[in-house]
N, CA, C and O atoms as a GROMACS GRO file, in nm:
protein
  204
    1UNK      N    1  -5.043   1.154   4.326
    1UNK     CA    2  -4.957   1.270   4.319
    1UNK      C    3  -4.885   1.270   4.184
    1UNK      O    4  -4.847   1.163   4.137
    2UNK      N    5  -4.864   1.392   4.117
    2UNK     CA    6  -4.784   1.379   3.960
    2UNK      C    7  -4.680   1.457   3.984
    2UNK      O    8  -4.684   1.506   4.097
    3UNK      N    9  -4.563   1.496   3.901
    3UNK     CA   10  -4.494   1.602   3.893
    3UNK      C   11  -4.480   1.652   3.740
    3UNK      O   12  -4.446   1.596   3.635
    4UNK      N   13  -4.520   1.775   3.773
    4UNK     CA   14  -4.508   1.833   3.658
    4UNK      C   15  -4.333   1.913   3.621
    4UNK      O   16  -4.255   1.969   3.698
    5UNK      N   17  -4.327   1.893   3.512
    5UNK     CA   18  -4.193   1.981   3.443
    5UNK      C   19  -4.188   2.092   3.508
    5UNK      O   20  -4.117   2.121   3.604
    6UNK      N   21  -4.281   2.167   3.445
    6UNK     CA   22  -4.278   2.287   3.514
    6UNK      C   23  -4.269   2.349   3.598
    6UNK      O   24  -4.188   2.440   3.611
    7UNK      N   25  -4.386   2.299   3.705
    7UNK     CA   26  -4.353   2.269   3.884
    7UNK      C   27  -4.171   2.300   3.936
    7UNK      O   28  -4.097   2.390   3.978
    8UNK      N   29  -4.171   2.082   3.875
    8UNK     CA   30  -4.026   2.055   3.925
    8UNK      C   31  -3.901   2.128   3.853
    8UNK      O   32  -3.797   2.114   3.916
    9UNK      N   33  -3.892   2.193   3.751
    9UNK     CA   34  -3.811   2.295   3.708
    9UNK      C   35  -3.760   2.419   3.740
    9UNK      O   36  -3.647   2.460   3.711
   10UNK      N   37  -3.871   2.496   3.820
   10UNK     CA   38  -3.883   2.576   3.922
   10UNK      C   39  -3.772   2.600   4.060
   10UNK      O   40  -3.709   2.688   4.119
   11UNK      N   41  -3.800   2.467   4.063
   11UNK     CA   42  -3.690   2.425   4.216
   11UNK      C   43  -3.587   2.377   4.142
   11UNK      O   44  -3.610   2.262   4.105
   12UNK      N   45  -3.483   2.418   4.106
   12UNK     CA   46  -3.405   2.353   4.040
   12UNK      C   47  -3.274   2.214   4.185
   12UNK      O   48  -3.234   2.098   4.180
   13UNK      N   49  -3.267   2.270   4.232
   13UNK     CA   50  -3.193   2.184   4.348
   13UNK      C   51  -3.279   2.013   4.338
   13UNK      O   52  -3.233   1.905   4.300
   14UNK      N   53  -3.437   2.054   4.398
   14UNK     CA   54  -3.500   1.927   4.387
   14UNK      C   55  -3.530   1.862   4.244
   14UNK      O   56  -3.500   1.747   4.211
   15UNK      N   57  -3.600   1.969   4.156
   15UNK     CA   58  -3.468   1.868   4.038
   15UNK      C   59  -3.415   1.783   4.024
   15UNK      O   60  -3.453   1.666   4.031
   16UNK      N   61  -3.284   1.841   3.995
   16UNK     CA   62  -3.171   1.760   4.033
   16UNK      C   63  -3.159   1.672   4.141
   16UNK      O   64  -3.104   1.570   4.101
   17UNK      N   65  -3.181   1.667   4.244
   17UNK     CA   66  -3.244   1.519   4.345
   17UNK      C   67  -3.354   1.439   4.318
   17UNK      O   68  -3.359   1.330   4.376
   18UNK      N   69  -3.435   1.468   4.247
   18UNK     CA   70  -3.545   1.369   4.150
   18UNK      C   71  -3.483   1.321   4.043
   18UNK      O   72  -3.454   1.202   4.054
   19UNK      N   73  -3.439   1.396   3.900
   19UNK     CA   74  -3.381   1.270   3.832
   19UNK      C   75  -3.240   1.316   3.791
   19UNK      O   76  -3.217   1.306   3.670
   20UNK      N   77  -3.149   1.362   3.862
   20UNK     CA   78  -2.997   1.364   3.861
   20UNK      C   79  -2.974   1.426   3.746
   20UNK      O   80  -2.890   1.382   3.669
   21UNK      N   81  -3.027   1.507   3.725
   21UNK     CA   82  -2.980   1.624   3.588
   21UNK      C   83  -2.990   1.775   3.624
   21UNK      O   84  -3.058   1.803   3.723
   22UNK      N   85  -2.938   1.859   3.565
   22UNK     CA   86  -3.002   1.978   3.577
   22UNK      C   87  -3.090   1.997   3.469
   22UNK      O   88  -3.092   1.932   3.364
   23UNK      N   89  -3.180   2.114   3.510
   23UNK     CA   90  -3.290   2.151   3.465
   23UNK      C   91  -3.209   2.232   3.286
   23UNK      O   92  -3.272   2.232   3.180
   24UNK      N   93  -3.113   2.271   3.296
   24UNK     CA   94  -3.058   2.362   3.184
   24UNK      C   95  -3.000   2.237   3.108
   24UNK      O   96  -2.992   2.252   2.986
   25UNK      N   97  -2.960   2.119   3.159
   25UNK     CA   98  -2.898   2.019   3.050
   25UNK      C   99  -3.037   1.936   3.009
   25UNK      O  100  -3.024   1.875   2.903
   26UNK      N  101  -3.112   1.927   3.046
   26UNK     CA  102  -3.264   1.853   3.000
   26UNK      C  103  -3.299   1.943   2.903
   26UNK      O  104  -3.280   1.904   2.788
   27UNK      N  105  -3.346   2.055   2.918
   27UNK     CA  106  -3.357   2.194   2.793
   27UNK      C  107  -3.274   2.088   2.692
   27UNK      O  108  -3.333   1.999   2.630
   28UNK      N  109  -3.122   2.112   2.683
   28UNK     CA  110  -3.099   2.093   2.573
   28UNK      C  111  -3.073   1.993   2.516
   28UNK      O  112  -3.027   2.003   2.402
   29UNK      N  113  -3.091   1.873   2.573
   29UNK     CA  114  -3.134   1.733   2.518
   29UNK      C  115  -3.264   1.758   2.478
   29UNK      O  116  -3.289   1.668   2.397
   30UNK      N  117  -3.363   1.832   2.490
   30UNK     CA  118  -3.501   1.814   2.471
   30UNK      C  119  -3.466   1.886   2.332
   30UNK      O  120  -3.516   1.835   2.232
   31UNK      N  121  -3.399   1.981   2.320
   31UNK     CA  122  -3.408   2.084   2.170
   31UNK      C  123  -3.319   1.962   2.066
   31UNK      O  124  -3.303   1.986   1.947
   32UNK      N  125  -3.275   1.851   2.120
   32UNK     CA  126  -3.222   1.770   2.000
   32UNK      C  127  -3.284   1.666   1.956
   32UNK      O  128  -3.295   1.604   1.850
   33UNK      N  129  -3.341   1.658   2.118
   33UNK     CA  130  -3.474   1.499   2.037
   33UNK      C  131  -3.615   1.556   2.038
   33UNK      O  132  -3.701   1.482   1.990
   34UNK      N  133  -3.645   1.646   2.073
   34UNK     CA  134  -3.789   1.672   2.023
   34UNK      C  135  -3.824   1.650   1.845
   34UNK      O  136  -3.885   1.559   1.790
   35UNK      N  137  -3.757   1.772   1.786
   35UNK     CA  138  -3.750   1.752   1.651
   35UNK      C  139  -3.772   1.603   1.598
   35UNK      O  140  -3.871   1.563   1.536
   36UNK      N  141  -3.674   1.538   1.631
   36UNK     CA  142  -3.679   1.334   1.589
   36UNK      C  143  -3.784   1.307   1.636
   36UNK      O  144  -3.850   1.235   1.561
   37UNK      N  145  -3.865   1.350   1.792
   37UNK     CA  146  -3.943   1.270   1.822
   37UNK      C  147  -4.114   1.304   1.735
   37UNK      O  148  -4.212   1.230   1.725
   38UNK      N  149  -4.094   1.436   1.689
   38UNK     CA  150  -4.166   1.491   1.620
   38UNK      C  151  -4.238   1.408   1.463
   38UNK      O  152  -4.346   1.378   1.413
   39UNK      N  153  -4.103   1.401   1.439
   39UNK     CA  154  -4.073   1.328   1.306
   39UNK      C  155  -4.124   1.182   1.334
   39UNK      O  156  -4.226   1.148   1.274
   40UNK      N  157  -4.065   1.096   1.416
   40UNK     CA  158  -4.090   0.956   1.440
   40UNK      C  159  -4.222   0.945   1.489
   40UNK      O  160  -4.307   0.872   1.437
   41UNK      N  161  -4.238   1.003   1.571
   41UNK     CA  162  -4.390   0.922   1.622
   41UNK      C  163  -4.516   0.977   1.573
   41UNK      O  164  -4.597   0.909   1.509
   42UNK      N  165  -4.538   1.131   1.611
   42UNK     CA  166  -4.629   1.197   1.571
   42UNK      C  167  -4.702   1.190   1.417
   42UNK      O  168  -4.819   1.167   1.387
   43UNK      N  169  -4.564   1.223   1.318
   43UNK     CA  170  -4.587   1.208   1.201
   43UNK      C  171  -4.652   1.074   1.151
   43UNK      O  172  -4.713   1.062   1.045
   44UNK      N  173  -4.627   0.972   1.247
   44UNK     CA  174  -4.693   0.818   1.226
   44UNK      C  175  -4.846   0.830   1.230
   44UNK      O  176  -4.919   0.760   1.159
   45UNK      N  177  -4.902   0.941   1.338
   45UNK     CA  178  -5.041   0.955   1.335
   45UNK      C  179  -5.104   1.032   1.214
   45UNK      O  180  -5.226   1.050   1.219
   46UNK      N  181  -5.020   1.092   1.083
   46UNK     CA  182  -5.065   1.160   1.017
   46UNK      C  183  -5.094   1.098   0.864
   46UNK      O  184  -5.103   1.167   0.763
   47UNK      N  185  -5.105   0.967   0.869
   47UNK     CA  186  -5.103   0.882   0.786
   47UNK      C  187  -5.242   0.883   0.688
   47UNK      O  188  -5.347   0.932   0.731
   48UNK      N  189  -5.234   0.839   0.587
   48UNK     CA  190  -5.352   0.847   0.538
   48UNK      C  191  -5.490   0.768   0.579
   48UNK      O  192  -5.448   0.666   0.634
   49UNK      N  193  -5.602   0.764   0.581
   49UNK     CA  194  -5.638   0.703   0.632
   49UNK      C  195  -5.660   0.710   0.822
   49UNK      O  196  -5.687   0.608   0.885
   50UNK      N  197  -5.647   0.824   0.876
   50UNK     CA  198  -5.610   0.826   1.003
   50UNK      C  199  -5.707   0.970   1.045
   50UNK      O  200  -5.696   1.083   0.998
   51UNK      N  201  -5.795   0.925   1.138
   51UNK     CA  202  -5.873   1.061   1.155
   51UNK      C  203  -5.749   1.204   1.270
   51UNK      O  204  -5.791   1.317   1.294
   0.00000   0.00000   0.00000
């Protein structure tokens, strides 16, 4: 069985009883570390040498 974001975002109540956040405060932790995570990891695969 998986849960998807999307799915579980939907229901916002169960949500929030799966991992103790709301669905509108995850949004905006996600709009502050995506960018970094963008930068940090991804950009690591863009290295020279790297198909």
């Amino acid at each position: 069985m998986s849960i998807s974001y999307k799915k579980s975002s939907q229901a916002s109540q169960s949500f929030l009883r799966l991992f103790g956040i709301k669905v509108e405060e995850l949004d905006k932790i996600l709009k502050e570390v995506e960018p970094l995570w963008e930068k940090t990891v991804t950009d690591g695969y863009k290295r020279p040498g790297r198909a």
